[in-house]
C-alpha positions in Angstrom: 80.0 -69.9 40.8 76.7 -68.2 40.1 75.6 -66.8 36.9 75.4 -62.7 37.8 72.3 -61.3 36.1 71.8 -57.8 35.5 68.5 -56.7 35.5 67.2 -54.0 33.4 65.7 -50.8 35.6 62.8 -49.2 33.8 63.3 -45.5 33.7 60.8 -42.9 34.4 58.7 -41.3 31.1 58.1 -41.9 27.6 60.5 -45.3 27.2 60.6 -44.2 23.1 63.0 -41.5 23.4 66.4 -41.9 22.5 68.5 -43.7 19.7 67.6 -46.8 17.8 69.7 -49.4 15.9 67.1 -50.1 13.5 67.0 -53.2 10.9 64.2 -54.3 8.5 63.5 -57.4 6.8 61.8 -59.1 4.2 59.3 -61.6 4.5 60.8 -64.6 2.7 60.0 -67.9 4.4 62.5 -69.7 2.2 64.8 -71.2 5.6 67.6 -71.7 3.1 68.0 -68.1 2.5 70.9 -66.8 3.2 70.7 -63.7 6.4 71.8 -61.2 3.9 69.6 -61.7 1.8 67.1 -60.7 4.1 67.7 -57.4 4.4 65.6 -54.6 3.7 67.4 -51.8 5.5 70.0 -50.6 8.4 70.0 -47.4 10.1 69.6 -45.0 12.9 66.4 -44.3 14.8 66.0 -41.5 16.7 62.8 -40.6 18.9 62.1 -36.9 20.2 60.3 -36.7 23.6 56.9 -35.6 22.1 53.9 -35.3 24.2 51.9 -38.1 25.5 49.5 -39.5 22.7 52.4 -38.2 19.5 55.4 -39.4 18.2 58.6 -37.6 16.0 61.9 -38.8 15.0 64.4 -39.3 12.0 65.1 -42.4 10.2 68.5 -42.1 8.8 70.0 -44.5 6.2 72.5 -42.7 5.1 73.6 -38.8 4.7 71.5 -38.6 1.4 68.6 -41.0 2.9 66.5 -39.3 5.5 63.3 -39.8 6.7 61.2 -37.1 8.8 58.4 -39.5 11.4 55.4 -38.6 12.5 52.3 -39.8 14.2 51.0 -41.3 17.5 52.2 -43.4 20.9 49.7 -45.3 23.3 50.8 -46.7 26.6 49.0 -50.2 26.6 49.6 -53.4 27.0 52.0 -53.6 24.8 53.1 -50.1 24.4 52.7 -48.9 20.7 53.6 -46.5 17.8 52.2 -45.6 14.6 54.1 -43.3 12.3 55.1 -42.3 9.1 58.2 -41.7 7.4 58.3 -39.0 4.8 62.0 -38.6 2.9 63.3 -35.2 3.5 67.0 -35.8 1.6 68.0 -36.1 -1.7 67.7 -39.5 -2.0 64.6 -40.4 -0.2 62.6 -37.1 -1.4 58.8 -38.0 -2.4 59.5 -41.7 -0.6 56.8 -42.8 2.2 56.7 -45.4 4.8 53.9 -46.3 7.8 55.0 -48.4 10.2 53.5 -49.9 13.5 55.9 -51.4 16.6 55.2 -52.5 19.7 57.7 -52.2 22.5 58.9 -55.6 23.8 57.8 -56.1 27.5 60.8 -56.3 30.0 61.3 -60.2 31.6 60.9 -60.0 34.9 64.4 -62.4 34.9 65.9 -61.6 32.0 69.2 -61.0 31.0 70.6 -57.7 30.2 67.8 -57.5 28.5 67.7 -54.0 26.3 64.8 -52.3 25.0 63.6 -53.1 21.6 60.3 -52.2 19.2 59.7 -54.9 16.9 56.8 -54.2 13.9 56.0 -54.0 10.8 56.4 -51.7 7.8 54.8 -50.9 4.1 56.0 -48.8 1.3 52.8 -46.3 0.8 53.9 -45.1 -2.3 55.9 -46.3 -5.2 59.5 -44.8 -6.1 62.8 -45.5 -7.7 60.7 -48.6 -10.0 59.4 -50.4 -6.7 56.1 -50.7 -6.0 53.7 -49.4 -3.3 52.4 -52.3 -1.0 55.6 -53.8 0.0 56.1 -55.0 3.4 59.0 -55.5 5.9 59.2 -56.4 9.1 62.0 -54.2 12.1 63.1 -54.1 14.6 64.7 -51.3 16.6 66.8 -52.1 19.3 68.0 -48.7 21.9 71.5 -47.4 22.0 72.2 -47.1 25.9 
């Protein structure tokens, strides 16, 4: 019997919009470290169709943890976005993020393959005892 591969069909427009299981990272090269401890943060992801050239969304963490994006898209090779996250909740009020991903090209035989931004993220200003400068690394993988 032959393996059945489905294909993923690129859709017409901005390929951004929509929602985002998001997950960040830290960088610890440690190999013995334990997944979990990797984490930097879980949450929801969720792009507006903004015009060609800008970009807008929520992160959400949690009810309390929000974070209000903006900033800009470009359609390259690979498609891009640069944004920042500004907390607009209780819990994430006066907290800022920047953040740069790169959508992940589509393999011309892969398997269902699903969309996904991978990047990179820094803590632009301290809060809560933690210091500016920190980075992570996400990933952002779309809710079909």
């Amino acid at each position: 019997m032959t393996q059945q591969r489905k294909r993923l069909v690129s859709l017409p427009g901005n390929p951004f919009v929509g929602k985002w299981t998001y997950r960040s990272f830290k960088h610890i090269a440690d190999m013995a470290t334990d997944l979990n401890e990797l984490k930097f943060a879980i949450g929801m992801l969720a792009i507006d169709d903004s015009p060609l050239g800008s970009f807008s969304g929520q992160l959400t963490f949690s009810k309390t943890s929000r974070f209000k994006l903006n900033g800009s898209s470009s359609f390259g090779n690979p498609f891009t976005v640069r944004f920042q996250g500004v907390g607009n909740a209780a819990d994430s009020k006066g907290q800022i993020y920047d953040y740069v991903g790169y959508l992940e090209p589509l393999w011309p035989d892969g398997i269902n393959q699903v969309p996904a931004i991978v990047g990179s993220v820094i803590r632009t200003v301290p809060h809560d005892g933690k210091p500016s400068g920190v980075v992570a690394s996400w990933i952002a993988v779309k809710q079909l």
